[in-house]
LOSELUM-921237 format. One record per residue (C-alpha): residue number from 1; z, y, x; residue in one letter. Coordinates in steps of 0.5 Angstrom, whole numbers, always signed. Each point is the difference from the previous one (the first is absolute). Layout:
(node NUM (Z Y X) a);
...
This chain:
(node 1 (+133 +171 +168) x);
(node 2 (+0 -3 +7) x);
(node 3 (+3 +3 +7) x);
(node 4 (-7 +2 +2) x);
(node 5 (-4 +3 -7) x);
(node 6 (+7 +4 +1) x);
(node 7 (-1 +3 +6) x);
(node 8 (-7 +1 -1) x);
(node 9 (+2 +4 -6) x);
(node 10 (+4 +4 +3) x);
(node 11 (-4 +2 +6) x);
(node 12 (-6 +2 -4) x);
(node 13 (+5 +4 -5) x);
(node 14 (+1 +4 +6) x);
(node 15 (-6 +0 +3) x);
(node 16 (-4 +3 -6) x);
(node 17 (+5 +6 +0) x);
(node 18 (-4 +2 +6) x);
(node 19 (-6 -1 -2) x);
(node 20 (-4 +3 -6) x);
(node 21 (-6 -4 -3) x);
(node 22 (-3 -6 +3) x);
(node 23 (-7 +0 +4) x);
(node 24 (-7 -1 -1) x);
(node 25 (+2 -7 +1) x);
(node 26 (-5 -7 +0) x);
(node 27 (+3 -7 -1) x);
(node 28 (-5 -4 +6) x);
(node 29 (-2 -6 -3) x);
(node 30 (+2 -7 +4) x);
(node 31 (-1 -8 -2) x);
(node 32 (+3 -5 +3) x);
(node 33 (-4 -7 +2) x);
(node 34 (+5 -6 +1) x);
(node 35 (-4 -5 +7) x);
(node 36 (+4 -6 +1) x);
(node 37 (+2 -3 +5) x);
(node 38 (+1 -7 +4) x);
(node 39 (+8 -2 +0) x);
(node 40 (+2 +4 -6) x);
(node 41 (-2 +7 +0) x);
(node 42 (-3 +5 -2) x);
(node 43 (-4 +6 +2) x);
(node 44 (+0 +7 -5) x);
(node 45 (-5 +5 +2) x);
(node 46 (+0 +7 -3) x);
(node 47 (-6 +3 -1) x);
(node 48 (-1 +8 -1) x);
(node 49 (-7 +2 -3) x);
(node 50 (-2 +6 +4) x);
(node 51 (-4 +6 -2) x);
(node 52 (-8 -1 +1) x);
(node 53 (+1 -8 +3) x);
(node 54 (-3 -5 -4) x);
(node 55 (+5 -5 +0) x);
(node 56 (+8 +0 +1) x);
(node 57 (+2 +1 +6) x);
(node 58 (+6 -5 +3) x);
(node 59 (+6 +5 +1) x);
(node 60 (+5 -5 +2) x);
(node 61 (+3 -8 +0) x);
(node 62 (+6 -3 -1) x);
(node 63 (+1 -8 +2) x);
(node 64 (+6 -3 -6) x);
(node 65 (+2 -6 +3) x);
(node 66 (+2 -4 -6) x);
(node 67 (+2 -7 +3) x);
(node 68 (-6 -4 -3) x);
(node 69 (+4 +0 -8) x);
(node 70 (+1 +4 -5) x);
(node 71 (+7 +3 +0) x);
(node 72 (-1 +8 +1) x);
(node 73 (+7 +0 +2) x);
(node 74 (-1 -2 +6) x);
(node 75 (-7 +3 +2) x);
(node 76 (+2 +5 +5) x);
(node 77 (-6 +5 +4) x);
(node 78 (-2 -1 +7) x);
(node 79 (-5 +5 +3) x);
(node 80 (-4 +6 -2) x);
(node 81 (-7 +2 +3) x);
(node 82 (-3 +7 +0) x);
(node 83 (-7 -1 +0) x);
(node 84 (-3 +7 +0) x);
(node 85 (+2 -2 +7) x);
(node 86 (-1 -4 +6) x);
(node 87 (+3 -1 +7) x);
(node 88 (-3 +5 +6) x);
(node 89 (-6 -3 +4) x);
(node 90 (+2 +0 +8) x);
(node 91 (-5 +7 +0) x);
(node 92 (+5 +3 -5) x);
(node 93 (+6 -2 +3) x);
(node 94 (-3 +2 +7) x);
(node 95 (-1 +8 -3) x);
(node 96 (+6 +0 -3) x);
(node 97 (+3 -1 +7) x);
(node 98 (-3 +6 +2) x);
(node 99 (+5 +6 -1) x);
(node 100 (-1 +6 -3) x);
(node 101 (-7 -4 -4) x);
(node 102 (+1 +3 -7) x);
(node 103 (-6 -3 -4) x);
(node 104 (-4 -5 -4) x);
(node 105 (-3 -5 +5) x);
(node 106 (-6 -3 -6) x);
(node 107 (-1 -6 +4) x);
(node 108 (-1 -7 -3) x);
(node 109 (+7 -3 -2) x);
(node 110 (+2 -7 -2) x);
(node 111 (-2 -1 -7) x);
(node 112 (-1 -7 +1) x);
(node 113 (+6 -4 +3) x);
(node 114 (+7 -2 -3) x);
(node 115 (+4 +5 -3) x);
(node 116 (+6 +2 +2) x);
(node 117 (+6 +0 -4) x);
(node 118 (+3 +7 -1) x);
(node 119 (+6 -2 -2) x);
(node 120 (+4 -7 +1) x);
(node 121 (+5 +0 -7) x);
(node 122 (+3 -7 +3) x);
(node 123 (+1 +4 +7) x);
(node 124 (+1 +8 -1) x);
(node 125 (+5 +1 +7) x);
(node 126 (-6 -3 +5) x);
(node 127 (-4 +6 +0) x);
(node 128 (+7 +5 +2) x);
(node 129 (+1 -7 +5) x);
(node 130 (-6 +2 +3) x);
(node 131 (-1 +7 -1) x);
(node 132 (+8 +0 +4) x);
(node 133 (-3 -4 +5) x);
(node 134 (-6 +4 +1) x);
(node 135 (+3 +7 +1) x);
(node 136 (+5 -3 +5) x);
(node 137 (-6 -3 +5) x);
(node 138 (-2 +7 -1) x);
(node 139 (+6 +4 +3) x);
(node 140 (+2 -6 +4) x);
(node 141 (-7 -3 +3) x);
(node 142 (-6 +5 -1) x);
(node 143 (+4 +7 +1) x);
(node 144 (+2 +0 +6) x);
(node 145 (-7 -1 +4) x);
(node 146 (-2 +7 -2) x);
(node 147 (-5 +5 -4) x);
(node 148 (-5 -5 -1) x);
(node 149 (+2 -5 -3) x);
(node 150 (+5 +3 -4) x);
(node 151 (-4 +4 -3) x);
(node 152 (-6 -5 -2) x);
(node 153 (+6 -5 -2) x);
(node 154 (+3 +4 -4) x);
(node 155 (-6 +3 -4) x);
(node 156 (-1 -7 -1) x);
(node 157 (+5 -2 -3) x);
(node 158 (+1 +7 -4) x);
(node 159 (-7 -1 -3) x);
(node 160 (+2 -9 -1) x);
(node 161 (+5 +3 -4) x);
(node 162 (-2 +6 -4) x);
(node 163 (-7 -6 -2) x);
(node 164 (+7 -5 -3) x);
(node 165 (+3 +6 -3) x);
(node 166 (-7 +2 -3) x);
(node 167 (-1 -8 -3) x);
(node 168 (+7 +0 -3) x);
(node 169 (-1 +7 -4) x);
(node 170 (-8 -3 -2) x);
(node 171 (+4 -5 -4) x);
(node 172 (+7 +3 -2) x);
(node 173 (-5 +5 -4) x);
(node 174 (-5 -7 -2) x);
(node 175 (+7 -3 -3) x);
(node 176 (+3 +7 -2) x);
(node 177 (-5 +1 -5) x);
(node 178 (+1 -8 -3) x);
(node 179 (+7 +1 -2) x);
(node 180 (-2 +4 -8) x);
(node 181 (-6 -4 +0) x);
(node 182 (-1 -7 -5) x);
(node 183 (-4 -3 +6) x);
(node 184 (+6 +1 +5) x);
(node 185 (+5 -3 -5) x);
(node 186 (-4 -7 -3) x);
(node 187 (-1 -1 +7) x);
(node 188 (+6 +3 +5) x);
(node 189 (+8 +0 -4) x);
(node 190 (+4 +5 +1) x);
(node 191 (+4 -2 +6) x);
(node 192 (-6 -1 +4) x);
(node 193 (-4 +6 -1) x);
(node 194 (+8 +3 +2) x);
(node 195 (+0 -5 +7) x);
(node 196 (-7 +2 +1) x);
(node 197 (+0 +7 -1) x);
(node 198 (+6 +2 +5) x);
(node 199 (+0 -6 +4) x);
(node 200 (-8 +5 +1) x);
(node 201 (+5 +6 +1) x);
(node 202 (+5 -3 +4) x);
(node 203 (-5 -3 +5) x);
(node 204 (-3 +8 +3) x);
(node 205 (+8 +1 +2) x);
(node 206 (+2 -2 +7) x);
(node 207 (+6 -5 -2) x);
(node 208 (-3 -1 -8) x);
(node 209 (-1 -8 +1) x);
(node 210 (+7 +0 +0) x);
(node 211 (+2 +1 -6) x);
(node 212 (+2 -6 -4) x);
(node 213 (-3 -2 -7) x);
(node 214 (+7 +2 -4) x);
(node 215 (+0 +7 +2) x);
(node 216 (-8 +1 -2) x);
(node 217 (+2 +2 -6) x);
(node 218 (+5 +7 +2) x);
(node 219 (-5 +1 +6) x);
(node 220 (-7 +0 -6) x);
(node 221 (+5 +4 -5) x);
(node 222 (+1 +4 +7) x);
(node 223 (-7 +2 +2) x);
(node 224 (-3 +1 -7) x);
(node 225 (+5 +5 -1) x);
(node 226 (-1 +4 +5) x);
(node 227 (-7 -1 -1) x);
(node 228 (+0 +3 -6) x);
(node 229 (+5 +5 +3) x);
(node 230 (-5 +3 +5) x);
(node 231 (-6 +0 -5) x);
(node 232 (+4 +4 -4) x);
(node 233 (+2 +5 +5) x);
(node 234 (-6 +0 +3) x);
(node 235 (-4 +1 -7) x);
(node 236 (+5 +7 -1) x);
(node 237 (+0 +2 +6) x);
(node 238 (-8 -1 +0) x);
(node 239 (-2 +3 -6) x);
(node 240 (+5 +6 -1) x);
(node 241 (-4 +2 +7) x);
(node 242 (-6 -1 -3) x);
(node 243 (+2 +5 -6) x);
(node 244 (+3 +5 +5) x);
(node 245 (-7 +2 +3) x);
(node 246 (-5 -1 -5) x);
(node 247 (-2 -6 +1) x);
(node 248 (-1 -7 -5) x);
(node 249 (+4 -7 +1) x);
(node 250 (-3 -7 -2) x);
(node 251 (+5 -6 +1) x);
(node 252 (-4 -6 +0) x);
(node 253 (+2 -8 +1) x);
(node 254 (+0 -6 -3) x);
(node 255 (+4 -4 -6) x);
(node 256 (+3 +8 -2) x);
(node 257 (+3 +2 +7) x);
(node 258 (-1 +6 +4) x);
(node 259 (-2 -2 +7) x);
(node 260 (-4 +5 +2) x);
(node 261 (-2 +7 -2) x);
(node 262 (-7 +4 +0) x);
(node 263 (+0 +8 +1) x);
(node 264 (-5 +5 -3) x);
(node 265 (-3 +6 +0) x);
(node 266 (-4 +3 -5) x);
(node 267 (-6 +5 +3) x);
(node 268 (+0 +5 -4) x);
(node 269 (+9 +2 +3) x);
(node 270 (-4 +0 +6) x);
(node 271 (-1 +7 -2) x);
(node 272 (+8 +1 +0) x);
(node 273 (+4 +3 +4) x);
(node 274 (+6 -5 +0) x);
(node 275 (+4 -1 +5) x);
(node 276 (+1 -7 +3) x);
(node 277 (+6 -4 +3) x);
(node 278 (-2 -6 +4) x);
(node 279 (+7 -3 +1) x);
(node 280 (+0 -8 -2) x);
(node 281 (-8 +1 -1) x);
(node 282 (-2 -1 +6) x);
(node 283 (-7 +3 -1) x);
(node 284 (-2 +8 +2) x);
(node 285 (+0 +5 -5) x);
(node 286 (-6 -1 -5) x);
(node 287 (-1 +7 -3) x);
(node 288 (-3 +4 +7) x);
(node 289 (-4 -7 +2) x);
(node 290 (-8 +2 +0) x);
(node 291 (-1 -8 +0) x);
(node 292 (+3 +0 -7) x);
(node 293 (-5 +6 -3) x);
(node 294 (-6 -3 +2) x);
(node 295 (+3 -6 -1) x);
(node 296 (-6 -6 -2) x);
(node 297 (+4 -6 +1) x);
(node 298 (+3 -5 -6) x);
(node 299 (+3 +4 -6) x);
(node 300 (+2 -2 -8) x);
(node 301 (-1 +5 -5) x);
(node 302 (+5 +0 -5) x);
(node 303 (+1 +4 -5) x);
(node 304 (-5 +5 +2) x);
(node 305 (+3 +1 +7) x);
(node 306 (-3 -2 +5) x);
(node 307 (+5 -5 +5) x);
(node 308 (+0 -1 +6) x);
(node 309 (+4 -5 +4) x);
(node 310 (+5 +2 +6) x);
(node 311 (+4 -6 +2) x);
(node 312 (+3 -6 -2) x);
(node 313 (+8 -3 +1) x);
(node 314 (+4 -6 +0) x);
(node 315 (+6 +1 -4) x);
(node 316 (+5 -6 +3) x);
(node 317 (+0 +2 +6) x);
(node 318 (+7 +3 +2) x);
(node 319 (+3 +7 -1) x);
(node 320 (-8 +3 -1) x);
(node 321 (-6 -1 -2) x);
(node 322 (-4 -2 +5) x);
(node 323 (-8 +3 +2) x);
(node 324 (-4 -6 +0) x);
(node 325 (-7 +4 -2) x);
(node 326 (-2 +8 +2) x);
(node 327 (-7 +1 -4) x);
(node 328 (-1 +5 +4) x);
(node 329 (+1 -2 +6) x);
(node 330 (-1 -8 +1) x);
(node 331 (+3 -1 +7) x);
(node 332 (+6 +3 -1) x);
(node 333 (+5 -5 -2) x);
(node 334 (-4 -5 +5) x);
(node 335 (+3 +6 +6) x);
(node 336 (+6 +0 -4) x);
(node 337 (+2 -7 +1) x);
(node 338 (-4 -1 +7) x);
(node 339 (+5 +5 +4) x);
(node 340 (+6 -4 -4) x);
(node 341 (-4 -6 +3) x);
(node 342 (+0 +3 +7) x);
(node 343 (+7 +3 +1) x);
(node 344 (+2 -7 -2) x);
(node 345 (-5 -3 +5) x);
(node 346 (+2 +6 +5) x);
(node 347 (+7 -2 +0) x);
(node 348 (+1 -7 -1) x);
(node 349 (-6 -2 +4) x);
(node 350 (-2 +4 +5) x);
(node 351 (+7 +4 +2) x);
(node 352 (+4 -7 -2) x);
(node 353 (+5 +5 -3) x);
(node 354 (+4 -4 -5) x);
(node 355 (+5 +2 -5) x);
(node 356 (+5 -5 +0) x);
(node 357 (+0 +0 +9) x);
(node 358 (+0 +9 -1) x);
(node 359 (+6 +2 -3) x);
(node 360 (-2 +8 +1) x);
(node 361 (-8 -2 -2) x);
(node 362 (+3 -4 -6) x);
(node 363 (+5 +7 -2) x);
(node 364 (-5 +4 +1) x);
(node 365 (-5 -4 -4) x);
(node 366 (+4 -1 -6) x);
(node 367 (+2 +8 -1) x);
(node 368 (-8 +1 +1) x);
(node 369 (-1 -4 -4) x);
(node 370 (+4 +1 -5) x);
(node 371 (-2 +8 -1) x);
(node 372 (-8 -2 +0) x);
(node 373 (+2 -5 -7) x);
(node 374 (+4 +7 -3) x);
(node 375 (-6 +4 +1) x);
(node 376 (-5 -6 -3) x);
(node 377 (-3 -4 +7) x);
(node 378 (-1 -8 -2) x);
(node 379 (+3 -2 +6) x);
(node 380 (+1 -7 -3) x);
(node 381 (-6 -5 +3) x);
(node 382 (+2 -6 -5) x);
(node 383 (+0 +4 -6) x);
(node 384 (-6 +4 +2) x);
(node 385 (-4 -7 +0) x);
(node 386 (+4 -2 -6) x);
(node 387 (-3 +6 -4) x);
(node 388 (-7 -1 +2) x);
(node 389 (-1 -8 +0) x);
(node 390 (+2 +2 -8) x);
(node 391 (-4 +5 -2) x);
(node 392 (-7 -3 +4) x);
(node 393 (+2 -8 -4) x);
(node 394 (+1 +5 -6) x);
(node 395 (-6 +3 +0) x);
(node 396 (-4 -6 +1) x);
(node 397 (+3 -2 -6) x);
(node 398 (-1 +6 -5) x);
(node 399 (-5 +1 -5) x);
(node 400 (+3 +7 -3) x);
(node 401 (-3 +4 +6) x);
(node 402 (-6 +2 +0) x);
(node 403 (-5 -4 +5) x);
(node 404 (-2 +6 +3) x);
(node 405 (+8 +2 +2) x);
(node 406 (+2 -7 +1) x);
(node 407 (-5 -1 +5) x);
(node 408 (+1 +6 +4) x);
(node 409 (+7 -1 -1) x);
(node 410 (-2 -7 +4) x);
(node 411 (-4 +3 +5) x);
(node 412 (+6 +5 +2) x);
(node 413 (+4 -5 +1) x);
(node 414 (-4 -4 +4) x);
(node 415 (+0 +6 +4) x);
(node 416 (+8 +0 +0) x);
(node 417 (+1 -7 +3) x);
(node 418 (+1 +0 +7) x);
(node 419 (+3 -8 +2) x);
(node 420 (-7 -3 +4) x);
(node 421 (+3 -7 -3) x);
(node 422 (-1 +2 -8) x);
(node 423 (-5 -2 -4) x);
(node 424 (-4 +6 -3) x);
(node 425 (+0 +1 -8) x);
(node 426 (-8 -2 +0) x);
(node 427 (+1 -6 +3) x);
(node 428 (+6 -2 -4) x);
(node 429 (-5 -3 -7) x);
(node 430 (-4 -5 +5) x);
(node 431 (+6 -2 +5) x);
(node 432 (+5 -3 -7) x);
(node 433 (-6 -4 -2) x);
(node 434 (-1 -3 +7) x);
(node 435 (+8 -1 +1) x);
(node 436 (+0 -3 -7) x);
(node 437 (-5 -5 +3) x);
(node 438 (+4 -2 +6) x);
(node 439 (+6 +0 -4) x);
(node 440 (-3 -6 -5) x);
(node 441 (-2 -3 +6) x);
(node 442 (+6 +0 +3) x);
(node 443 (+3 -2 -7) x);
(node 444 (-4 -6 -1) x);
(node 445 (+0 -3 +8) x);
(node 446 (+5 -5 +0) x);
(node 447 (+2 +1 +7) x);
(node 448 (+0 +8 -2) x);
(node 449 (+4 +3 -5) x);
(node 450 (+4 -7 -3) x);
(node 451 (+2 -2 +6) x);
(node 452 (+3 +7 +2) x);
(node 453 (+5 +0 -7) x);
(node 454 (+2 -7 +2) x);
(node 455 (+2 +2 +7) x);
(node 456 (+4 +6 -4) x);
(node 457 (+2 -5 -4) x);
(node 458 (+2 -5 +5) x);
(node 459 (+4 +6 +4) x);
(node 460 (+4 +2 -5) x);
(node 461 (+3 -7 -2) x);
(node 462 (+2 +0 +8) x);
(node 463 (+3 +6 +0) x);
């Protein structure tokens, strides 16, 4: 047994001491079309079928660079593209500039124009040299000349980012779901699936790109298993709540993990006086809700009783679960996530209060914080995007839902998203077909996509 099957081995031993039963669980369906490329290359797509679309939708694309033979110990991956996305148009990019603007702007986007690699495998430090670069012209350049600027600048930048880190998830979830798969094996070893999952993950990190190609492997091992670690924390925790007020837990997620979780209610325990403890949930108590008893909304039955969904969760995300759909109350979470957005904005931006300049701003933040997260609030902004880029790829995904559910489950997600840069879940089927497009037009210009892995090429031998 090797050192990595070991460690997995006894990750996973762990974890199911946690966890009870795998989840009502679906294995997407993936297929990967090999394009070569001029100059000794080849381009791998992945495709994902997609509920109620006639044809597979291309999720994601791989650039090998084979150096024109057929040696395999040599190939080595250079960049990754996300094509459920595009690059902002300058319309986005000035209402993203705008603070305390949290909504989808449904304007036309770039479906057209060259793809832009989501990740460079051959150069994963350049994007903390740039983000480096760019903070420090924020501090030292932009600050200083007042509210106005301050604020709009770093609304952009917030929002540029959160849209990169939104990308980078969409395709970890996209290369998540190869690594059990046949498909992903025929096509990608073992090693490249490795490289390309963590260099994902790494990528949402401020320093990540920094990390050097030997330690990928302790940082992989790392990640899954604090990973599995939260789920199986979150899946407890979630589930002993749910029995403790009368009300019925489904895991869900692909390939037999548990990364989210429905509650329901039965109708006919409305008539109970039960009492119910909120703590960890997040939503008000169900049995004293008049909506609920005259409730006409979506419901299952099973078994004879008569279901009725309250919430959905993400499971990863750290220490909670964390409320990402109330069915009761659409826009309770959009509010929830909007106040975080505005006392960040109101701090940083207006009132130019850093944490690093103000020490006793800093010490204070840390202890408020640190109460806030023992009493269940989800303070951390990267994660919260993380759990939400996750579960809207993985319902586009996953035929184990019922249609109804899934698409109302979109449609508050949809709701959900605030970055006036992202793209919105209904455009994202006809947004990859002409990305791809673009992509193989780039792919079979002489002067496009061949003559940049010369250059890449060329630079590497220089240096």
């Amino acid at each position: 047994m090797s050192s990595r099957a070991l460690w997995f081995f006894l990750i996973f031993a762990q974890v199911a001491l946690l966890a009870d039963p795998p989840p009502t669980a679906t294995t997407p369906e993936f297929r990967i079309e090999r394009q070569p490329v001029a100059g000794g290359a080849e381009l791998l797509t992945v495709f994902g079928h997609v509920p109620e679309q006639v044809t597979d939708i291309p999720l994601l694309a791989v650039l090998r660079d084979t150096l024109g033979d057929q040696d395999p110990e040599n190939d080595r991956l250079r960049y990754v593209w996300v094509l459920t996305s595009s690059r902002p148009t300058l319309v986005q990019r000035a209402v993203g500039s705008l603070p305390f603007f949290y909504w989808h702007t449904h304007f036309s986007h770039n479906a057209d124009q060259r793809p832009k690699p989501v990740l460079d495998l051959g150069a994963p430090a350049r994007p903390v040299v740039t983000s480096l670069a760019g903070y420090t012209t924020q501090v030292l350049a932009l600050d200083p000349n007042g509210a106005i600027v301050r604020s709009s600048t770093r609304s952009y930048r917030n929002n540029l980012e959160d849209s990169r880190r939104l990308h980078l998830l969409e395709g970890l979830t996209v290369i998540s779901g190869l690594e059990d798969r046949p498909d992903g094996a025929a096509v990608f070893t073992e090693e490249e699936l490795v490289e390309i999952e963590t260099r994902l993950m790494l990528a949402g990190h401020t320093l990540g790109g920094l990390v050097s190609a030997s330690r990928l492997d302790s940082a992989y091992i790392k990640e899954r298993a604090r990973t599995q670690e939260t789920r199986g924390h979150n899946w407890e925790l979630l589930r002993q709540r749910a029995e403790s007020n009368g009300l019925y837990f489904e895991p869900f997620g692909a390939a037999g993990n548990s990364t989210h979780a429905l509650l329901w209610i039965a109708r006919e325990d409305l008539e109970t006086d039960h009492k119910f403890d909120g703590q960890f949930l997040g939503v008000s108590d169900p049995y004293r809700d008049p909506r609920l008893k005259s409730w006409t909304g979506y419901q299952q039955t099973r078994d004879g009783k008569e279901m009725i969904p309250l919430a959905l969760y993400a499971l990863d995300y750290p220490k909670v679960p964390l409320l990402l759909v109330d069915f009761r109350d659409t826009h309770r979470p959009k509010r929830r996530e909007m106040i975080r957005h505005a006392a960040t904005d109101t701090v940083s931006g207006v009132l130019g209060i850093s944490k690093f300049g103000n020490w006793p701003f800093f010490t204070g933040a840390t202890i408020f914080n640190f109460v806030q997260v023992r009493h269940g609030a989800a303070n951390d902004r990267s994660a919260r995007l993380k759990s939400y880029a996750e579960v809207r790829e993985w319902l586009a995904l996953d035929e184990s839902l019922e249609p109804g559910l899934r698409s109302l489950l979109q449609d508050r997600l949809e709701i959900m998203g605030v970055n006036p840069m992202e793209e919105t879940i209904a455009s994202e089927a006809k947004l990859a077909q002409a990305q791809y497009a673009a992509l193989l037009r780039y792919a079979a210009d002489p002067a496009g996509l061949p003559a940049r892995l010369a250059r890449d090429r060329k630079s590497e031998v220089l240096a």
